[in-house]
BALOBA-1460 file (C-alpha; in Angstrom, 3 decimals):
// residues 350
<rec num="1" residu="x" x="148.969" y="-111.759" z="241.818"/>
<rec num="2" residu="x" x="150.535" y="-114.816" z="243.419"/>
<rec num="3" residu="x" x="153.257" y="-114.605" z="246.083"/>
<rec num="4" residu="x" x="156.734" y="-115.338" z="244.731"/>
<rec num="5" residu="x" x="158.912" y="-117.276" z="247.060"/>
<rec num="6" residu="x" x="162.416" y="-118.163" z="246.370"/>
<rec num="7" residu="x" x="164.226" y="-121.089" z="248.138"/>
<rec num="8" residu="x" x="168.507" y="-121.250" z="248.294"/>
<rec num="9" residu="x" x="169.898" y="-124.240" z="248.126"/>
<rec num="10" residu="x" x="173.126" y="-123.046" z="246.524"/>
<rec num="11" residu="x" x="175.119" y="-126.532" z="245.470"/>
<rec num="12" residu="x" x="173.942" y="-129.134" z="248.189"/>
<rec num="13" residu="x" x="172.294" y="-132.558" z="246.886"/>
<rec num="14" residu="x" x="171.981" y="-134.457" z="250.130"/>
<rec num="15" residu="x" x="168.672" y="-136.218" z="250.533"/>
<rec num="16" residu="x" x="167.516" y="-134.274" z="253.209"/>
<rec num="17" residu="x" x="167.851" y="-131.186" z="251.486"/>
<rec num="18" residu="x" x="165.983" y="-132.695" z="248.454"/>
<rec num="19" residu="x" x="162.982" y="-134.107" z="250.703"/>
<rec num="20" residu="x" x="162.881" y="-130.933" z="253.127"/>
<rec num="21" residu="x" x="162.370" y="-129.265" z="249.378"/>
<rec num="22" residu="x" x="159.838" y="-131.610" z="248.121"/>
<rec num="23" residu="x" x="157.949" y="-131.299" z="250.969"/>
<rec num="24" residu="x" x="157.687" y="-127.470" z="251.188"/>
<rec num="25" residu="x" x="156.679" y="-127.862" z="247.227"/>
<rec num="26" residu="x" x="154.248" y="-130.007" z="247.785"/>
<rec num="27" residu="x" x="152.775" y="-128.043" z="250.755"/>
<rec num="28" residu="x" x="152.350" y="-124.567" z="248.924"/>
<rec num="29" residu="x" x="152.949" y="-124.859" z="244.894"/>
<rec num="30" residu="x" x="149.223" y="-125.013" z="244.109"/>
<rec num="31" residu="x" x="149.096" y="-121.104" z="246.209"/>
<rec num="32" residu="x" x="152.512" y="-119.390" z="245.437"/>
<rec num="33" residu="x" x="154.881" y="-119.190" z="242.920"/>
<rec num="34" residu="x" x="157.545" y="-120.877" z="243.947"/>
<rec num="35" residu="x" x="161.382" y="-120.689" z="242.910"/>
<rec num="36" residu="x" x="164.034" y="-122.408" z="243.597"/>
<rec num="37" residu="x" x="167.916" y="-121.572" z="243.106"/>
<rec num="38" residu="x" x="170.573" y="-123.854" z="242.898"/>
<rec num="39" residu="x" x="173.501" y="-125.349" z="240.945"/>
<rec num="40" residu="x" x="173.091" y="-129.210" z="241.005"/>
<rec num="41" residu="x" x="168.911" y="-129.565" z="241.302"/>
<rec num="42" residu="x" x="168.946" y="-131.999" z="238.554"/>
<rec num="43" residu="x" x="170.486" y="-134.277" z="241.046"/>
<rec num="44" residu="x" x="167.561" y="-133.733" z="243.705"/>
<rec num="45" residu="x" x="164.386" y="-135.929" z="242.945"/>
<rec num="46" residu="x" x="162.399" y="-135.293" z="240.094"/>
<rec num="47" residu="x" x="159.001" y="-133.990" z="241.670"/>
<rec num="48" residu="x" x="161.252" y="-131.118" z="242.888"/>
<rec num="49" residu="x" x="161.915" y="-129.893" z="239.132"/>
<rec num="50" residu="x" x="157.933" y="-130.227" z="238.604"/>
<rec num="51" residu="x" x="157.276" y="-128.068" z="242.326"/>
<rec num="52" residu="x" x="159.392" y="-125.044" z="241.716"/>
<rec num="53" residu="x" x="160.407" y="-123.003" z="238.739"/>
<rec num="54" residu="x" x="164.510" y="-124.055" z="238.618"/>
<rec num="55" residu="x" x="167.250" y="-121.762" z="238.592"/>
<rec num="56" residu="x" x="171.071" y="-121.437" z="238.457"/>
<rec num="57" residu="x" x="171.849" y="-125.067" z="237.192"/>
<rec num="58" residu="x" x="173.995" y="-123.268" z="234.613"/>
<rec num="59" residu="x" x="176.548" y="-122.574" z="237.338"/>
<rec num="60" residu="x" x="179.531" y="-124.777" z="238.831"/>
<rec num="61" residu="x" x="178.218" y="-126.900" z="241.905"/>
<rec num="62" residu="x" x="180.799" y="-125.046" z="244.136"/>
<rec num="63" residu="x" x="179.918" y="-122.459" z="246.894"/>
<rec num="64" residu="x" x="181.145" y="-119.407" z="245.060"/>
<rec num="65" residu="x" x="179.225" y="-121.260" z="241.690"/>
<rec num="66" residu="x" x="176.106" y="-121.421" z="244.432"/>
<rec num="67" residu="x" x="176.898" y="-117.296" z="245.496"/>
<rec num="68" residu="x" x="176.983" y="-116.754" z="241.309"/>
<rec num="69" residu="x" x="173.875" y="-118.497" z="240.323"/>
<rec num="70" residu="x" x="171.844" y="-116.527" z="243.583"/>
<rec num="71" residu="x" x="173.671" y="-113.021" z="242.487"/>
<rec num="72" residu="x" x="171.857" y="-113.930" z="238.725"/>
<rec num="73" residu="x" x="169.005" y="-114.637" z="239.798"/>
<rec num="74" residu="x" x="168.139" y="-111.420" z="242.184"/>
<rec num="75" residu="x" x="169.681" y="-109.311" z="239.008"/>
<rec num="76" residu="x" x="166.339" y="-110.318" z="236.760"/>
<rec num="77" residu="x" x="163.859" y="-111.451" z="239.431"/>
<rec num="78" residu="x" x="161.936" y="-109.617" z="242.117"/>
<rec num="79" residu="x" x="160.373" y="-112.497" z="244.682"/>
<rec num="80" residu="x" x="158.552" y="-111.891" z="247.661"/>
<rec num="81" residu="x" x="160.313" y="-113.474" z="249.994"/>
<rec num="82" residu="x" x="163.689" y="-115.202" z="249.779"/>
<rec num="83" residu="x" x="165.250" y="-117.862" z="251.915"/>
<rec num="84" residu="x" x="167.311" y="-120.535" z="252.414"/>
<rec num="85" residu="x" x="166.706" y="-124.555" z="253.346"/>
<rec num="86" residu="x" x="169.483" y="-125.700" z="255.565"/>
<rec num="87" residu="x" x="173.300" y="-124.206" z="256.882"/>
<rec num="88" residu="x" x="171.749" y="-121.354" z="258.443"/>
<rec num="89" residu="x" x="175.441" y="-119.655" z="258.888"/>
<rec num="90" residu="x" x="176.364" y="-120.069" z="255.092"/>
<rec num="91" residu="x" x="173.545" y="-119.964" z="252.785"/>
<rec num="92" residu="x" x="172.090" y="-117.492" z="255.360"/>
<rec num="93" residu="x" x="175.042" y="-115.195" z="255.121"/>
<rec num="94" residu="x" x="174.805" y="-115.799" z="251.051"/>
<rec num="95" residu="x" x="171.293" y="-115.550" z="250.849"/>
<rec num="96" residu="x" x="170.634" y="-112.400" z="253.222"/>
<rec num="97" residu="x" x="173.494" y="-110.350" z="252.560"/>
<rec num="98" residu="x" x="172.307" y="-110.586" z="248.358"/>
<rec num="99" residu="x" x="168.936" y="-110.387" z="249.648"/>
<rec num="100" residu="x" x="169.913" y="-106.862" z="251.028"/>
<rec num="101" residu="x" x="171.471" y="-105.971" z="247.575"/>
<rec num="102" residu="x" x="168.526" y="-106.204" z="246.074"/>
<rec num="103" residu="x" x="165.964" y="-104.902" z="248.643"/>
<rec num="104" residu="x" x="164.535" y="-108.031" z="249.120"/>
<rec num="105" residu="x" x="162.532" y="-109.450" z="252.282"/>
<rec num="106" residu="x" x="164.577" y="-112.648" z="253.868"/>
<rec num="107" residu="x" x="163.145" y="-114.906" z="255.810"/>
<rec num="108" residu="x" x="166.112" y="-116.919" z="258.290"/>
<rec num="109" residu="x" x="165.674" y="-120.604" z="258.807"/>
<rec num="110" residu="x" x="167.061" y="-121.678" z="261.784"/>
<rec num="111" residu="x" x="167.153" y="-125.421" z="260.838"/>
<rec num="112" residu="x" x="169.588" y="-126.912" z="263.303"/>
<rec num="113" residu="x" x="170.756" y="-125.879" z="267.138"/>
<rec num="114" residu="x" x="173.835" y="-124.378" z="265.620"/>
<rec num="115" residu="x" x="174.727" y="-121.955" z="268.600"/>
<rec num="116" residu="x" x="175.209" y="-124.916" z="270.799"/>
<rec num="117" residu="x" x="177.092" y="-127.131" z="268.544"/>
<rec num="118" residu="x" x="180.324" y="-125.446" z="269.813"/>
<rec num="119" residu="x" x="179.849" y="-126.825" z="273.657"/>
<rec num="120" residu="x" x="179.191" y="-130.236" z="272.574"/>
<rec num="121" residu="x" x="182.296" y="-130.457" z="270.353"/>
<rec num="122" residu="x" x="186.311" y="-130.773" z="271.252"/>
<rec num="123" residu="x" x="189.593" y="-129.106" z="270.248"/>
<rec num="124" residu="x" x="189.537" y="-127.316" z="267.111"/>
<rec num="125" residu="x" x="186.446" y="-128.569" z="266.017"/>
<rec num="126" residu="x" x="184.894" y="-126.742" z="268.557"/>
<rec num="127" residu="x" x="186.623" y="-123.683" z="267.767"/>
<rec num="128" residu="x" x="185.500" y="-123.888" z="264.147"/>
<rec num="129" residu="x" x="182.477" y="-124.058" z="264.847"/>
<rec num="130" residu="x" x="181.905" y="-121.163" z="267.012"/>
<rec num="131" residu="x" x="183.495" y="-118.753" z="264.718"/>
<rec num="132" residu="x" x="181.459" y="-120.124" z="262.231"/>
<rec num="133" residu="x" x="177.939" y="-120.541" z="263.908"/>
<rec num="134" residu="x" x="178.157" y="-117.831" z="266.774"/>
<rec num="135" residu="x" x="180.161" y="-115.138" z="264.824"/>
<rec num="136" residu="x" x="179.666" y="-115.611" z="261.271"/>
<rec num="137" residu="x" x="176.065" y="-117.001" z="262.164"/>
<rec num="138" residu="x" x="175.386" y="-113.432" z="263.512"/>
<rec num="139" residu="x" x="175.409" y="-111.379" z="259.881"/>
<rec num="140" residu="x" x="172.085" y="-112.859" z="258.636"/>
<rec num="141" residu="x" x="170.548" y="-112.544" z="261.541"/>
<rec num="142" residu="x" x="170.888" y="-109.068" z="261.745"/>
<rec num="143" residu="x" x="170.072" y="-108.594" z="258.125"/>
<rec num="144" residu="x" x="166.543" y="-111.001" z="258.517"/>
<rec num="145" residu="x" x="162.935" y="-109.718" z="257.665"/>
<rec num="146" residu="x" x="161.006" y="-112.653" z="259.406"/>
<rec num="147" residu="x" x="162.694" y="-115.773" z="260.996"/>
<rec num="148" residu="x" x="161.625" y="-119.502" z="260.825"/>
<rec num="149" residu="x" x="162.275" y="-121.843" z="263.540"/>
<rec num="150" residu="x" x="161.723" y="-125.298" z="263.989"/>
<rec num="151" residu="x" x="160.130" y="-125.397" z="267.221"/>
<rec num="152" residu="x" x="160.293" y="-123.921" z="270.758"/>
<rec num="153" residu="x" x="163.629" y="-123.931" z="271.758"/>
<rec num="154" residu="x" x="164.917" y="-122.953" z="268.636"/>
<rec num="155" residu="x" x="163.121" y="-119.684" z="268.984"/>
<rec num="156" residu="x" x="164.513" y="-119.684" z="272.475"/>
<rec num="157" residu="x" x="167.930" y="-119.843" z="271.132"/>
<rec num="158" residu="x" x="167.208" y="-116.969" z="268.621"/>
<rec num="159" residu="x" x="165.382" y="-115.038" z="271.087"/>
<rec num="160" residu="x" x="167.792" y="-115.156" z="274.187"/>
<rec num="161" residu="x" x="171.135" y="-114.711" z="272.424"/>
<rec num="162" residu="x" x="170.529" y="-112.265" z="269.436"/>
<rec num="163" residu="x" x="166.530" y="-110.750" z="269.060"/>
<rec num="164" residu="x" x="165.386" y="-109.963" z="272.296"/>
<rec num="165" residu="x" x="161.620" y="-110.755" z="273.648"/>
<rec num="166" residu="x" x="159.356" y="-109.605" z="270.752"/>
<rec num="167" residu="x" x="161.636" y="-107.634" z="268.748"/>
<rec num="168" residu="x" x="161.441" y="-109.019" z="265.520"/>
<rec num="169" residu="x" x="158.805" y="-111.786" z="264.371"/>
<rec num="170" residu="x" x="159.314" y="-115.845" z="264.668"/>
<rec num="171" residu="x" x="157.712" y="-118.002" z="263.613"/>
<rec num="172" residu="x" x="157.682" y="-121.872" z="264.022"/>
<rec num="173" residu="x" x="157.540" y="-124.150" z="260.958"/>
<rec num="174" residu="x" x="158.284" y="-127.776" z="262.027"/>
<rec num="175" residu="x" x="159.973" y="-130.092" z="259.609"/>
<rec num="176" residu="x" x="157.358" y="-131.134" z="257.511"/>
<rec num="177" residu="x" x="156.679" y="-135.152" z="256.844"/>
<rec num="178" residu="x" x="154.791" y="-136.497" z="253.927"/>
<rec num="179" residu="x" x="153.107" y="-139.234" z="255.960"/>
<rec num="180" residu="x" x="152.365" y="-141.155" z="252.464"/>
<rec num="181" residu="x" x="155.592" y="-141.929" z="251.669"/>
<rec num="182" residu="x" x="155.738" y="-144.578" z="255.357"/>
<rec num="183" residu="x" x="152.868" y="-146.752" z="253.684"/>
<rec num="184" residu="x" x="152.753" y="-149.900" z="251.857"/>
<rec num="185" residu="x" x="156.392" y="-151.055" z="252.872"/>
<rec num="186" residu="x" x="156.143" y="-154.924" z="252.171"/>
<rec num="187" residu="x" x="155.864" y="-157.458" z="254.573"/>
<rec num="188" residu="x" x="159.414" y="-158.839" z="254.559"/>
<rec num="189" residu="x" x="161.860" y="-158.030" z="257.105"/>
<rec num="190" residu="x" x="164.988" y="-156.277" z="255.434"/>
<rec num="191" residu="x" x="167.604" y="-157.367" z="258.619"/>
<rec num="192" residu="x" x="168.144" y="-161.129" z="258.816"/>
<rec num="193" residu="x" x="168.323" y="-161.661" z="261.668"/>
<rec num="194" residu="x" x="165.933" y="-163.141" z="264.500"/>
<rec num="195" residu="x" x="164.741" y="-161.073" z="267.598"/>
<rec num="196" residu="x" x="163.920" y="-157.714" z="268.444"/>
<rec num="197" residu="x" x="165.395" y="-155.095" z="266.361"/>
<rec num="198" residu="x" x="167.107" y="-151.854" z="268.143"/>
<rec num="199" residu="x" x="167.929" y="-148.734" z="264.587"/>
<rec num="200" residu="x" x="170.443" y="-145.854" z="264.655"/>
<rec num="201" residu="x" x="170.317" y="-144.246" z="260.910"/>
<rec num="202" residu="x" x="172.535" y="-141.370" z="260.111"/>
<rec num="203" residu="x" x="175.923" y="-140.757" z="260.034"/>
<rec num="204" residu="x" x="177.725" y="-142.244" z="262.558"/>
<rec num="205" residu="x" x="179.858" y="-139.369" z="264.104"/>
<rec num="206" residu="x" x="180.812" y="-138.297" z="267.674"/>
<rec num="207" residu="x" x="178.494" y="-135.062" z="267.818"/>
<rec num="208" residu="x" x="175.981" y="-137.693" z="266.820"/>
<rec num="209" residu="x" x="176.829" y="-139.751" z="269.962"/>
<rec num="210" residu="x" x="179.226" y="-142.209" z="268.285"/>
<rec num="211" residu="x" x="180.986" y="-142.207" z="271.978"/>
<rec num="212" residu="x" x="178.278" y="-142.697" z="273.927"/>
<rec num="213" residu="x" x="176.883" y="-145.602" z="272.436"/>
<rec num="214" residu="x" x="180.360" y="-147.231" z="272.835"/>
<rec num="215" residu="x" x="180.260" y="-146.999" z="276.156"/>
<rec num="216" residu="x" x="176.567" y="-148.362" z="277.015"/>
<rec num="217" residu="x" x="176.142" y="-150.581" z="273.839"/>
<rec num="218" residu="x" x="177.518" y="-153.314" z="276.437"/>
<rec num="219" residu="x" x="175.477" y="-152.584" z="279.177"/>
<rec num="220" residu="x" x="172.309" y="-152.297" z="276.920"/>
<rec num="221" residu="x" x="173.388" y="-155.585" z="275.413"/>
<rec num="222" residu="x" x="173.504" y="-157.146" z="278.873"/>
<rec num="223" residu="x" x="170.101" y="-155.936" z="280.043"/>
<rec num="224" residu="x" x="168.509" y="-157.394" z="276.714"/>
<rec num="225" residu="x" x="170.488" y="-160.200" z="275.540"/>
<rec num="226" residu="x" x="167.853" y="-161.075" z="272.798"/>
<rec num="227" residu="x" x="168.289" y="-157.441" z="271.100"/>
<rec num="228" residu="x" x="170.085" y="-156.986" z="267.915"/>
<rec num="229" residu="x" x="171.299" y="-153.126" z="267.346"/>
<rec num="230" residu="x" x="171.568" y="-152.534" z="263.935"/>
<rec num="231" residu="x" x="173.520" y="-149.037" z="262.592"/>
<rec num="232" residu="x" x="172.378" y="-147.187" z="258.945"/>
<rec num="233" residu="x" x="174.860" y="-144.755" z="257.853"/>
<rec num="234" residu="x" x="178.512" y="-143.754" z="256.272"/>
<rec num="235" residu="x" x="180.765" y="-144.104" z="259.654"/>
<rec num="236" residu="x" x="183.176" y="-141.148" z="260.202"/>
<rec num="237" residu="x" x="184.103" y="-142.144" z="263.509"/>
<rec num="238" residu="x" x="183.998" y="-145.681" z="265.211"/>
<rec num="239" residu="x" x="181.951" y="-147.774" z="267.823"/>
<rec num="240" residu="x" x="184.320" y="-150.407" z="269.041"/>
<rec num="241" residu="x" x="182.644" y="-153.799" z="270.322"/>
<rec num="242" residu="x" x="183.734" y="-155.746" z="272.205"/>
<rec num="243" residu="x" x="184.361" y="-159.372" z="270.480"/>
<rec num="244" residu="x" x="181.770" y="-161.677" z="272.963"/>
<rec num="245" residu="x" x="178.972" y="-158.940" z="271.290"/>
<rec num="246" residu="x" x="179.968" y="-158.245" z="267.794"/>
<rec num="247" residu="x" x="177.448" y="-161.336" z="266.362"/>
<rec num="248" residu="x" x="174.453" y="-158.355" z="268.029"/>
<rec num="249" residu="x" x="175.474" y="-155.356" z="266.368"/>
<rec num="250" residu="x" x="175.310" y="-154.830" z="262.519"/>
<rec num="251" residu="x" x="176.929" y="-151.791" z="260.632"/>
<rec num="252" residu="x" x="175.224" y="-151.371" z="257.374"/>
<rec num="253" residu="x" x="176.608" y="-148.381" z="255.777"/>
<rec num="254" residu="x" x="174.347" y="-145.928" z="254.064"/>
<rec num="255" residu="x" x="170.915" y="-147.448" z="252.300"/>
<rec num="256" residu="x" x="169.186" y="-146.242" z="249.579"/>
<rec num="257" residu="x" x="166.605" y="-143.244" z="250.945"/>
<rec num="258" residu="x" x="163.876" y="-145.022" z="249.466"/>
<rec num="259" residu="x" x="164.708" y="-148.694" z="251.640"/>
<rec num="260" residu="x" x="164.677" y="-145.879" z="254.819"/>
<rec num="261" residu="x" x="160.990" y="-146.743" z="255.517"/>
<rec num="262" residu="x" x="161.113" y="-150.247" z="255.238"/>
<rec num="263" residu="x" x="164.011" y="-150.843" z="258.070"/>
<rec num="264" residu="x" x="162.123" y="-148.261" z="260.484"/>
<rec num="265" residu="x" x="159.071" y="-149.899" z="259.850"/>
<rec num="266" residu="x" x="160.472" y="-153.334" z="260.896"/>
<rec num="267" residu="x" x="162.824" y="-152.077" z="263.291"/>
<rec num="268" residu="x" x="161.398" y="-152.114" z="267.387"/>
<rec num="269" residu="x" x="162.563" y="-149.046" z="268.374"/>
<rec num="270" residu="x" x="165.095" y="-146.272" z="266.876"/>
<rec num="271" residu="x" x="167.411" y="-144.861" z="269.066"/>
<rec num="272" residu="x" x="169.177" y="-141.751" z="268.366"/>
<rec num="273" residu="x" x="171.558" y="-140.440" z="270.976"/>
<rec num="274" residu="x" x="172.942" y="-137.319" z="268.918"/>
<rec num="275" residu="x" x="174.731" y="-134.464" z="270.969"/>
<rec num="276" residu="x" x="173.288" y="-131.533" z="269.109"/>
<rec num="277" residu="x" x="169.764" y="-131.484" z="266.883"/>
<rec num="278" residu="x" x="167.014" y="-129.498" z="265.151"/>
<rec num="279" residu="x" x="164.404" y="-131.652" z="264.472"/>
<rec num="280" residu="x" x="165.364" y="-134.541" z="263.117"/>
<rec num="281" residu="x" x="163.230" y="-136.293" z="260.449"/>
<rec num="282" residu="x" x="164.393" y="-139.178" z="261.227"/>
<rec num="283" residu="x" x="162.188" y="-139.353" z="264.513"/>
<rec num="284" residu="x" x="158.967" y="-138.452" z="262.239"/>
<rec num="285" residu="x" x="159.714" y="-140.909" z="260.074"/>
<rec num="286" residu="x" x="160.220" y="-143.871" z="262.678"/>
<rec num="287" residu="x" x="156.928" y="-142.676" z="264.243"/>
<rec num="288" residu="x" x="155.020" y="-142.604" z="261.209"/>
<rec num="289" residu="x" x="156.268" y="-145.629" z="260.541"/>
<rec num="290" residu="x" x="154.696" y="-146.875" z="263.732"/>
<rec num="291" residu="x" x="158.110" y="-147.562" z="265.076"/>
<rec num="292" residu="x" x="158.809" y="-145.360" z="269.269"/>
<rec num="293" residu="x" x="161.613" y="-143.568" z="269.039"/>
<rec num="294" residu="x" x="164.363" y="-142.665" z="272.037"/>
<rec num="295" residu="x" x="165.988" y="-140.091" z="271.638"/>
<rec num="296" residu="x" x="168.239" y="-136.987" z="273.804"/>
<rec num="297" residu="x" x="166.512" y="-134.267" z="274.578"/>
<rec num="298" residu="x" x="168.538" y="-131.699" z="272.886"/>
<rec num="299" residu="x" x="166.938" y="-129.281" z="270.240"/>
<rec num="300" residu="x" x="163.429" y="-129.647" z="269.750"/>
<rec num="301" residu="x" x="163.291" y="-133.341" z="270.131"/>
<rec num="302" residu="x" x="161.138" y="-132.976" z="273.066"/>
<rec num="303" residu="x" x="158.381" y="-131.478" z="271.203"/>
<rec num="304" residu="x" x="158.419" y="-134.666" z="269.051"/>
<rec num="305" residu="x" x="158.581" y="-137.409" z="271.968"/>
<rec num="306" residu="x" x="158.144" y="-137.948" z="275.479"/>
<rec num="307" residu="x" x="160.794" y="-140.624" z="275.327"/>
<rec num="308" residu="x" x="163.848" y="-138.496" z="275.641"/>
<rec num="309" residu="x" x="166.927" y="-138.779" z="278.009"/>
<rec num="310" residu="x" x="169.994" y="-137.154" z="279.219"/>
<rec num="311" residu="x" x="171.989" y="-139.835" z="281.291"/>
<rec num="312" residu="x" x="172.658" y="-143.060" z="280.255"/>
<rec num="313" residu="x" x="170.544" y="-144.525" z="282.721"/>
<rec num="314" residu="x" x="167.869" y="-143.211" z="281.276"/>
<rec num="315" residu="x" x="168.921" y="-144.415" z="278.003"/>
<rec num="316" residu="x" x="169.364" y="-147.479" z="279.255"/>
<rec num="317" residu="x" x="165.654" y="-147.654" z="281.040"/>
<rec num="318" residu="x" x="163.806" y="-146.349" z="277.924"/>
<rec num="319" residu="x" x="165.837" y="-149.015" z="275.557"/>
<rec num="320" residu="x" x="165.292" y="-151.934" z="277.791"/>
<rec num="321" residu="x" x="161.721" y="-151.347" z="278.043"/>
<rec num="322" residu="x" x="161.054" y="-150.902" z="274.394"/>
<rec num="323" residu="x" x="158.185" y="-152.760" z="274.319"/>
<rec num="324" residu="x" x="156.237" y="-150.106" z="277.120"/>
<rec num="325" residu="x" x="156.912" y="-147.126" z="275.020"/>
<rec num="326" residu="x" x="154.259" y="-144.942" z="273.194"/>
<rec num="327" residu="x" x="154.215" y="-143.906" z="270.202"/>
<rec num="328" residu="x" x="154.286" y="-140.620" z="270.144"/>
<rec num="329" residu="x" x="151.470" y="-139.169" z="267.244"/>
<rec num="330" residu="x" x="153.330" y="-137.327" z="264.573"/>
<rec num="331" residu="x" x="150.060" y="-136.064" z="262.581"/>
<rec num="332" residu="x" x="150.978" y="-132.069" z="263.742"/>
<rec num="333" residu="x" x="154.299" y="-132.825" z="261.704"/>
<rec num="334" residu="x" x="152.661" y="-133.914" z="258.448"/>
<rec num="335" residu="x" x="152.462" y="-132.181" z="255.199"/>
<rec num="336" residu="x" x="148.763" y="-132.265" z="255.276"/>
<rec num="337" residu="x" x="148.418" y="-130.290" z="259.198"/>
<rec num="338" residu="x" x="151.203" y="-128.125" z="258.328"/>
<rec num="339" residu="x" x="150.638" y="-127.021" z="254.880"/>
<rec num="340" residu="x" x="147.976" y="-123.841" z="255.629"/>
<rec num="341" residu="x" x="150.366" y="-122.582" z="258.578"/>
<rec num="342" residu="x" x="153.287" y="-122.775" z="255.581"/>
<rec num="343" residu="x" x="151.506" y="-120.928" z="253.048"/>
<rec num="344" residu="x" x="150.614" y="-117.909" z="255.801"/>
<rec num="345" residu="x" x="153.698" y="-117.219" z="256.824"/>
<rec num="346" residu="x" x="155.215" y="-117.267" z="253.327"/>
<rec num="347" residu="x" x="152.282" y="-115.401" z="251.871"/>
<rec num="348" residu="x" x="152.287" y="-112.533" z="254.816"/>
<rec num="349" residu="x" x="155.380" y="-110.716" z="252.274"/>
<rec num="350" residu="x" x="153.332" y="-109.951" z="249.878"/>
């Protein structure tokens, strides 16, 4: 009999969550059974619907709707495994406290550096976010069969703070990249304008490094007056530039997810400065786009690239010098490489 493995996604729609989703579908549906739980997956891609057997749609796209839809589901089915895709201190707490109802195995995700995100923000923000992360973020944790990490230091992270050395098993399942989807992206440049091309895409916050860039952009702009820095994303907080400079940097707002490999492929380097990370796909999908990447080494970025920093000096260096940088290979993050290592763990509850 096949493995059953059930995914939470509870009421979130954002691309990412829909990709990360297509991607573990298309990595293990022709081995498990796979299910999937959430209120609004009608509004996730297509292919999704066709990967996983759907559940909870009938419920409001609300957290408690998301809590409902979960609570139905473990009431008439019996998977394997069940876990969650992304806010490892909500739809972990959701997903591994009902797990625990129902005597279900649950497998932890930890998708993003969440226990550090309370040093790198300010004022109450950073308050929040330890209560949330670091207290709340504790409960699943404790109530985990297996846990999934992205890469080293996020098993670092979960083994320093709350498991201890080999108490309970980790394992590491990179963010997966379907390596097709970065091929056949015209031959058209989608910036107008001339000269070398320098990408941020996502949103355009401080914990992403919204401050930072403000104060380098000039410098940077200095250093290589022919570069043209171009920004991709909804802005919650702002990058003021100066006036002489504003004709060199473009805000764009959010593009559609499908133009996404089209500007990386034409862009010269991405740069993405972000406080606190995972592993963000965004670097895999610049590099298999053929596009280097620099980015702060924070997360697991540095088992991605080489090209990481920590000053802006360094920053400054790597942009400069664009042109020098590798590009790091990102075939260990495909679909294809990381499929069979996917399946194992997943199958291992039967």
């Amino acid at each position: 009999m096949s493995t059953t493995a059930c995914f939470y996604i509870g009421s979130a729609t954002a691309f990412n969550v829909g990709l990360t989703t297509k991607n573990i579908g298309l990595m293990m549906h022709d081995d498990l059974d796979l299910h999937l739980v959430g209120t609004a997956v009608d509004d996730l891609d297509a292919d999704v619907r066709e990967l996983f057997s759907v559940y909870g749609t009938a419920y409001d796209s609300t957290r408690i709707g998301g809590v409902r839809a979960l609570h139905s589901y473990l009431r008439t089915h019996d998977p394997n495994v069940l876990t969650h895709v992304v806010q490892p201190p909500v739809h972990g707490t959701i997903g591994a406290t009902l797990a625990n109802m129902y005597d279900v195995p649950f497998a932890y995700r930890y998708s993003g550096d969440r226990f550090f995100e309370y040093r790198v923000a300010s004022g109450v923000q950073s308050t929040k976010f330890f209560i949330v992360n670091n207290v709340l973020g504790r409960l699943p944790i404790a109530l985990s069969t297996k846990y999934v990490t992205l890469g080293p230091t996020g098993t670092n992270r979960l083994t320093s703070l709350f498991l201890g050395p080999n108490e309970r098993e980790i394992v590491e399942l990179p963010t997966p990249v379907n390596l097709d989807r970065f091929s056949n992206v015209g031959t058209e440049s989608p910036y107008g304008v001339e000269g070398p091309i320098a990408v941020s895409i996502g949103r355009i916050t401080d914990l992403k490094g919204a401050k930072f860039i403000e104060a380098t952009l000039p410098r940077l702009l200095t250093r290589r007056p022919d570069l043209h820095v171009v920004f991709i994303g909804s802005k919650r907080d702002s990058i003021d530039v100066p006036p002489t400079l504003e004709h060199r940097v473009s805000f764009t707002g959010p593009i559609a997810p499908a133009a996404v490999p089209k500007y990386l492929a034409f862009a010269n380097v991405l740069i993405h400065p972000s406080l606190t990370e995972g592993l963000p796909r965004v670097l895999l999908e610049s590099l298999a786009s053929g596009t280097p990447v620099v980015a702060r080494d924070v997360g697991d970025v540095a088992s991605v690239t080489e090209n990481t920093f920590t000053t802006a000096n360094e920053f400054l260096d790597l942009v400069s010098q664009f042109e020098s940088l590798p590009v790091d290979d990102v075939e260990k993050f495909s679909t294809d490489v990381l499929c069979q290592r996917y399946v194992d763990f997943f199958s291992s509850f039967a």
